[in-house]
C-alpha positions as CSV (number, residue, x, y, z in Angstrom):
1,X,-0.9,-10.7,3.4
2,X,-0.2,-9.2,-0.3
3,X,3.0,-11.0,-2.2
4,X,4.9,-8.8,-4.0
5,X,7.2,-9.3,-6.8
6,X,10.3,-6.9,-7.4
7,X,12.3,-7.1,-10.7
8,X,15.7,-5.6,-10.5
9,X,18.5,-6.0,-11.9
10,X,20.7,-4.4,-8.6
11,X,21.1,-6.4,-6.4
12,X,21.8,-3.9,-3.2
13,X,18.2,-2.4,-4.2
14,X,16.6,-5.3,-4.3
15,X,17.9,-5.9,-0.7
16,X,16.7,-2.1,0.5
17,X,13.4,-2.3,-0.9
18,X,12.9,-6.4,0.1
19,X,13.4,-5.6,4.2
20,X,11.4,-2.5,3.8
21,X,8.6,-4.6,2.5
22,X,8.7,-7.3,4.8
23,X,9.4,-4.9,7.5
24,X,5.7,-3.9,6.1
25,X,4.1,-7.0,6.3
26,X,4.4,-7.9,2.7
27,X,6.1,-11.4,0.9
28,X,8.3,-10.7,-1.1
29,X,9.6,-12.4,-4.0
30,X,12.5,-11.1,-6.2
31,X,14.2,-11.0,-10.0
32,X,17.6,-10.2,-11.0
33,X,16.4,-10.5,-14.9
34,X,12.8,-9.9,-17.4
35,X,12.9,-13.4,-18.2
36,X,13.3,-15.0,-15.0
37,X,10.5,-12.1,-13.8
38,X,8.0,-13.5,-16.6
39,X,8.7,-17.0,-15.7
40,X,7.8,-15.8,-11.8
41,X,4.7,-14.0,-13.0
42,X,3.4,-16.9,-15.2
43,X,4.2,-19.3,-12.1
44,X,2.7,-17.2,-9.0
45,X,-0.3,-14.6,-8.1
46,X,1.2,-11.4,-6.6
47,X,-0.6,-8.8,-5.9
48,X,1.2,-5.9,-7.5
49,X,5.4,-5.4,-9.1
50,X,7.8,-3.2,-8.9
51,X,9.7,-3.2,-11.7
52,X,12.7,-1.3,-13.2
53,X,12.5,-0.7,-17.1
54,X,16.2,-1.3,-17.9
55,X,16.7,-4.8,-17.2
56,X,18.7,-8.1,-18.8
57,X,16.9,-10.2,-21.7
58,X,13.4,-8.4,-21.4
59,X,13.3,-5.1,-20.7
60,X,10.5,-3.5,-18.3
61,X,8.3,-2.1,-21.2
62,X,7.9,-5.9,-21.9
63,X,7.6,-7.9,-18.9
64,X,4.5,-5.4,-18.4
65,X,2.8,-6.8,-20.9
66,X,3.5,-10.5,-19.3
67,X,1.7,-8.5,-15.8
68,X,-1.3,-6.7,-17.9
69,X,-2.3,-10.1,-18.9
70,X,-2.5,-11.5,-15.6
71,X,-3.9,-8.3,-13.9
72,X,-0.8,-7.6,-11.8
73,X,-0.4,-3.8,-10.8
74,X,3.0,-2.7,-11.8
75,X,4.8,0.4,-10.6
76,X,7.7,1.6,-12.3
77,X,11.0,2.2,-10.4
78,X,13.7,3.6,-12.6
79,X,16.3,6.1,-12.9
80,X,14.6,7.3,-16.8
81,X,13.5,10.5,-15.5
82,X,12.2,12.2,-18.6
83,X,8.9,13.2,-18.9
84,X,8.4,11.2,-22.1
85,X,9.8,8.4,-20.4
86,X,7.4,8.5,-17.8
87,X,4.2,9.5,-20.0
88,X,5.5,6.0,-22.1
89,X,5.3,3.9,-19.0
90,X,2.1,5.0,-17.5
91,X,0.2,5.2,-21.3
92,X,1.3,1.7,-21.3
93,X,-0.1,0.5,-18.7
94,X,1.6,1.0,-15.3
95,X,-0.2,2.2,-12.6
96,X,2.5,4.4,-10.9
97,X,6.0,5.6,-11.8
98,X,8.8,6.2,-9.5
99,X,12.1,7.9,-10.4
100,X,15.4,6.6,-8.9
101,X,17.0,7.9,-6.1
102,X,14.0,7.3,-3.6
103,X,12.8,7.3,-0.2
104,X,11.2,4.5,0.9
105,X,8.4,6.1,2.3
106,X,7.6,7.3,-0.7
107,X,7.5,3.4,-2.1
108,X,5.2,2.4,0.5
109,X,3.2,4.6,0.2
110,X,2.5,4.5,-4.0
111,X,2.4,0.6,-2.7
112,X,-0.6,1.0,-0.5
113,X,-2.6,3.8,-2.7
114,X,-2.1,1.2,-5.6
115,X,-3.1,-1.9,-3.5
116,X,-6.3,0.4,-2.6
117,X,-7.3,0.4,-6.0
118,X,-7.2,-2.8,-6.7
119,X,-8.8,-4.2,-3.3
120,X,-12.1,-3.3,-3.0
121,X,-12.9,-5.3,-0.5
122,X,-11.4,-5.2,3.1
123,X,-12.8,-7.9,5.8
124,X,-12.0,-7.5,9.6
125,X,-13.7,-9.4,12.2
126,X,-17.7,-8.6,11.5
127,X,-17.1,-6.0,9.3
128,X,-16.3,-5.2,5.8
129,X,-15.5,-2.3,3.8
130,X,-15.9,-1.6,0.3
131,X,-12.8,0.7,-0.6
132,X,-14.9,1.8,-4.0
133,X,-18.3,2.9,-2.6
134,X,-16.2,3.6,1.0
135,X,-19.5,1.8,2.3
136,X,-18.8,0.1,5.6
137,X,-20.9,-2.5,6.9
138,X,-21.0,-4.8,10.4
139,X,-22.7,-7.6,10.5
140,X,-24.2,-6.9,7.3
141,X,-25.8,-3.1,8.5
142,X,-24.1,-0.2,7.0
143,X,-22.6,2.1,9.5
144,X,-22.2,5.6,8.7
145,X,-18.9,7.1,8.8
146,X,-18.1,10.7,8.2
147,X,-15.3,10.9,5.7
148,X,-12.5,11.6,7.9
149,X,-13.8,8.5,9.8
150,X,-13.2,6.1,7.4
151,X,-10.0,8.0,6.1
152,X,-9.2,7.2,9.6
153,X,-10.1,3.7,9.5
154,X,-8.3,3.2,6.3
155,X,-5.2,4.5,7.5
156,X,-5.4,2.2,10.6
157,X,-6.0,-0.6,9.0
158,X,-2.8,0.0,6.7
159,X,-1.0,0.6,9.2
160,X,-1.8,-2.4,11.6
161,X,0.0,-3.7,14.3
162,X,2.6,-0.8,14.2
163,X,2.4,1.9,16.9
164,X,1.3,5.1,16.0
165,X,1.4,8.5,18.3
166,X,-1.2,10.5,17.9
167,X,0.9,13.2,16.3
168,X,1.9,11.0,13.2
169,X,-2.3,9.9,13.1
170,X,-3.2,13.6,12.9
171,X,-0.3,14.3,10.2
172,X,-1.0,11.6,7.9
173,X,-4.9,11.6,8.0
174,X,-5.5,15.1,8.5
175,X,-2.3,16.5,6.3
176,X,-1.6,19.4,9.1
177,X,1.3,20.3,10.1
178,X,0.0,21.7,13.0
179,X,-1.6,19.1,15.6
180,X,-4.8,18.3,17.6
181,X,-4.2,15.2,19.5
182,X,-8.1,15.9,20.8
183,X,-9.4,15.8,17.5
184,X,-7.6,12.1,16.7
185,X,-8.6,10.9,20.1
186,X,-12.6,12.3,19.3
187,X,-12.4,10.5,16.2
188,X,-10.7,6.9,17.6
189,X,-13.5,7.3,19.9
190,X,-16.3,7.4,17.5
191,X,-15.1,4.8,15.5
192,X,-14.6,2.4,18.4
193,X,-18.2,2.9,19.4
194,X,-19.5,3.1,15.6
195,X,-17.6,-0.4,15.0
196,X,-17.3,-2.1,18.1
197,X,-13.7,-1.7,18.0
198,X,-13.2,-1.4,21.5
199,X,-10.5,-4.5,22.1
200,X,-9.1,-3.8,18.2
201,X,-8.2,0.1,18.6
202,X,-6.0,0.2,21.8
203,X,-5.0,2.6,23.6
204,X,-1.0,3.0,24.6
205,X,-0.5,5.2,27.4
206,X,1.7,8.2,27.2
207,X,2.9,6.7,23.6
208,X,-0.8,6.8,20.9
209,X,-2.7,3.7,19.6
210,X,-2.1,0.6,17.8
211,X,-4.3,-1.3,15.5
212,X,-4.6,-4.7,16.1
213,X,-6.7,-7.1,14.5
């Protein structure tokens, strides 16, 4: 399960972005100010920060540094808008940037695609996946996947334990607006066979599918 560490110095954000996460599965671990944030950072490994730039005692721009040097992914959530302000943060060092107001959707999602970055490994039960070379393997054998396949398996394995219709699959792995439940069920089924995933992918009557490892 990833930690995560949120620095913020608003409290009612902190609180709408801390259920969201653990909502997602993540721990979460939060700081009002930069120095308690650095002392956090120095104390724990998290796996990646959100952090807000204008903050008590040290500001974002310099508790980055305190993540860069333990390899921490940072993304930026702030309400400095400006192009320069953004160019700043990312030429520094951040790995994503995120202008206040937001949708949380959006959050989790930057979340994950940063997370993929980083990972490069993902085990499951007999099989692992290499998120860098997308080269999937059970038992030790590489199984081919076409690349919707293991877009497919990617988002499933992000999304695990939640219930998904087939609708939202198709929409989020294809990108269409316009859906083909066939196509997702074609594809679950290949994958099953593929990976022995028979009693991992399940199917929910009337409702879609749910990942569960």
């Amino acid at each position: 399960m990833s930690k995560i560490l949120i620095v913020e110095d608003e409290m009612p954000i902190v609180d709408l972005i801390k259920m969201e996460l653990k909502l997602n599965g993540y721990m979460v671990d939060y700081a009002l100010d930069g120095e308690k944030g650095a002392d956090l950072i120095m104390e724990n490994n998290y796996d990646l920060i959100l952090l807000d730039i204008m903050i008590p005692k040290f500001d974002g721009y310099e508790l980055l540094e305190y993540a860069k040097q333990e390899n921490v992914p940072v993304i930026f959530i702030t309400a400095k808008s400006e192009v320069k302000d953004r160019v700043k943060g990312l030429n520094m060092g951040a790995d994503d940037y995120i202008v206040k107001p937001f949708l949380m959707e959006e959050v989790i999602a930057r979340i994950n695609s940063v997370l993929r970055r980083y990972k490069s490994i993902i085990n499951l039960p007999n099989i692992t996946i290499n998120t860098k070379t997308h080269e999937v393997k059970k038992n030790d054998v590489s199984i081919k996947l076409t690349p919707k396949e293991y877009d497919l398996l990617i988002y499933l394995i992000e999304n695990a334990g939640k219930v998904l219709t087939r609708d939202k699959i198709y929409l989020s792995v294809w990108n269409k607006d316009t859906f083909d439940t066939r196509t997702v069920d074609l594809h679950l089924g290949r994958l099953r066979k593929k990976l022995g995933l028979f009693n991992i992918i399940k199917t929910l009557p009337k409702v879609g599918y749910i990942f569960e490892v």
